[in-house]
C-alpha angles and dihedrals in degrees: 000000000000087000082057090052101048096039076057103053091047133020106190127033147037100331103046094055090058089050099051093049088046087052087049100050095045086054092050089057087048091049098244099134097164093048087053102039079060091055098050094050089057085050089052094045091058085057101259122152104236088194112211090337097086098056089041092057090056093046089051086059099042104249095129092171105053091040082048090055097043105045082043083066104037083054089057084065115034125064138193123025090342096055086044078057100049089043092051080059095041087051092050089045088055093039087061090054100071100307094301102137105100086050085046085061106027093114095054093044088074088061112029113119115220098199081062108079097227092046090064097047086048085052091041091056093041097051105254094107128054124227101248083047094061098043091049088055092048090054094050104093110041092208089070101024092106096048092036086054097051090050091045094046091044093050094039078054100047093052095047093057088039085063101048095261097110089150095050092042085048095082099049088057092060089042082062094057091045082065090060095211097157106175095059135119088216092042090060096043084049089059091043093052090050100050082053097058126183123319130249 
């Protein structure tokens, strides 16, 4: 409601980009994909950067090769932990595309850092570090061991549905609400894969 308002009172700037990925993000946690991929685009459009959203949203809604394209790009112009992020995306939307998402990161594994969180996670998903290795990491400090859970359960769980395996991926989505991490990204998309079960 206060994204509406303020989308009311301005059409263009600052202000109205916040608002429209406030908007998105608020429709992604109420599993309206389509409403908030719609969001994000007009972010985008003002100019705004939608920093991995927008890619997430088109992956949500299974469309891999356009959220591969556009987190690709994102990536060429982000660094840091937000760029790790966008790359652990970039390497679910090429997995989905017949298992190319190690091929997708190979350039980034050389230099991912895993006493950096996201760098594990980037490892994790590339093959360099084993499962029991990054839970074990994300266990290590107990002031993020909570957060750092719910992100390893919810990644352990996208690659394995990237890679055909949806009932295996199942429990480790549920693993990622028993963290209760609300406000993470990975927390509502949990909730997102599991209300959309397995499939038939």
């Amino acid at each position: 409601a206060d994204a509406e308002r303020v989308l009311a009172i301005t059409a263009e700037g600052e202000e109205a980009a916040a608002a429209l990925e406030a908007k998105g993000v608020a429709l992604v946690g109420l599993a309206r994909p389509t409403d908030a991929l719609a969001a994000f685009s007009q972010q985008a459009r003002l100019g705004s950067d939608t920093g991995n959203w927008l890619g997430t949203t088109h992956y949500m809604l299974g469309d891999y090769a356009r959220a591969e394209a556009v987190l690709r790009d994102s990536a060429t112009n982000a660094s840091g932990e937000a760029r790790q992020f966008m790359l652990l995306w970039l390497y679910l939307a090429a997995e989905r595309q017949g298992g190319r998402g190690k091929a997708a990161i190979a350039d980034e594994l050389a230099s991912a850092d895993t006493s950096k969180w996201a760098g594990a996670l980037l490892c994790y998903l590339g093959g360099s570090l084993d499962r029991d290795a990054l839970l074990k990491l994300a266990k290590e400090k107990p002031d993020t061991e909570r957060l750092r859970l719910a992100e390893a359960y919810f990644f352990i769980g996208q690659q394995l549905a990237a890679q055909g395996r949806r009932g295996e991926a199942l429990p480790w989505f549920e693993r990622t609400l028993a963290t209760q991490a609300v406000p993470y990204r990975e927390f509502m998309l949990a909730q997102w894969e599991l209300k959309r079960g397995t499939p038939p």
